[in-house]
Structures are given as C-alpha cells and as structure tokens.
N, C-alpha and C positions, 0 to 999 in steps of 0.2 A: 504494500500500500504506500511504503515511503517513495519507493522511485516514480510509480504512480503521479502519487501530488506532488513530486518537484517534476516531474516531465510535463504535468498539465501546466505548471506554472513557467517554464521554460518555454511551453509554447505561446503562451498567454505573450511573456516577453517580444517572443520573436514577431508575434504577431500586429501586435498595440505596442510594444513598449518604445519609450524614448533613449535614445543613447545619450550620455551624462561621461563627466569626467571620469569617473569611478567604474561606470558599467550601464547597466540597462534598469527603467523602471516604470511601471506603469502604476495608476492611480486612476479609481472608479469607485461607485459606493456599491454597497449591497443593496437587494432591492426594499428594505428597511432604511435605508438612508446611511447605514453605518460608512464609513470612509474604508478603503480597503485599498493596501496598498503592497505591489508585489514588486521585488527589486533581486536583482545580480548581480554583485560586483565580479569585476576579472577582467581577466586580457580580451576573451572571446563570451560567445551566447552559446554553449555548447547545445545540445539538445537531451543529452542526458546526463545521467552522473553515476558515480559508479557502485558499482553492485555491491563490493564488498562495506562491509560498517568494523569503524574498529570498537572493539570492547569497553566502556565507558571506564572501568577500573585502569585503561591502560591510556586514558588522555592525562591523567596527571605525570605522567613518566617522561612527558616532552614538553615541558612550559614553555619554550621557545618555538615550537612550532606554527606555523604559518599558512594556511592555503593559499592556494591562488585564486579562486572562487569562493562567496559566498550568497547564498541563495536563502530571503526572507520573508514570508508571507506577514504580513500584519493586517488582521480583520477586526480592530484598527490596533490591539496588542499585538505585538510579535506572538505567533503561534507556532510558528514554524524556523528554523532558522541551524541550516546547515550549510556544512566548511567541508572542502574539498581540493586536492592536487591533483591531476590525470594521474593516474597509473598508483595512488597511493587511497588507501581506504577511505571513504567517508565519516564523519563527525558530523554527530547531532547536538549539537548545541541546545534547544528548544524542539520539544512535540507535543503538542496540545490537545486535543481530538476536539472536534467543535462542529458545530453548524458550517463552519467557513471552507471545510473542507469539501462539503456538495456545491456549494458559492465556486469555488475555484473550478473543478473539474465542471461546472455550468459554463465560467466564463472561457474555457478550452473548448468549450464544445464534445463533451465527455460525458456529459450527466445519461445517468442509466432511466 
C-alpha cells in the first residue's frame, strides 16, 4: 500500500505539479475544503520509489544520512513523509492512515 500512495502521489506530481527550486509541488483542497498539499524534493520526479524499506531500529545507526529525494503528502498535516536514495532502501519518516489516503489515489485517478 506504501509504494501504492507514493506512486499515486508521484503521479499527481508529474501531472499538476509545479517545478520549484527544491523539487516539484502541487497544492488543491479536499473536497471539504481542507488544503492538501503534495511535494518532492530531489534532483528528478522519479515515478517510483523503491521497494525495499529499511528497518526502523536501524535508522538511528546513520544520523548522518541523507536522501536525495523526499516525498510528503500533507492533508493539510504531514501524513505521509518518506526519504529515499536510488538503489538504497527506503525511510518512512511519517505514516498516518486517514481519509486523505482515498483523497490522493482520487486525485491520480486510482480511486477503486
């Protein structure tokens, strides 16, 4: 479900987002009026992100670490909000489960 709603959101990006000094980001409300706002930083707009997740007991072992992408949904809190390098496992920083999650895969054009 995680690569899921960062791939609906990655294409939400590619499709409406704005390119910005930092990365790509798009801003719309829910259909409640909430502010909802989804953003990428990085070099590129990849379309996906990678499969593997590292172990959350094993993100304190690299306080120096760095991605080069970050990918954050805010409906209008941060909800979501993962860190990643190509070729190096993904970090979840933030995971929320909510209502904003059929919101998103709605605004990709996903909803079931």
């Amino acid at each position: 479900m995680l690569a899921a709603l960062a791939e609906a959101a990655l294409a939400v990006l590619a499709r409406d987002g704005e390119r910005g000094e930092a990365g790509w980001r798009m801003r719309t409300e829910t259909r409640d009026g909430q502010p909802f706002e989804i953003r990428c930083d990085g070099p590129d707009l990849p379309s996906a992100v990678p499969a593997e997740t590292i172990l959350p007991s094993d993100i304190p072992k690299d306080p120096k670490w760095r991605g080069t992408h970050r990918l954050t949904v805010a409906p209008p809190l941060v909800a979501f909000d993962i860190c990643w390098t190509p070729g190096a496992p993904l970090r979840i920083m933030t995971f929320s489960r909510g209502d904003w999650e059929d919101a998103l895969l709605a605004l990709a054009g996903r909803a079931d």
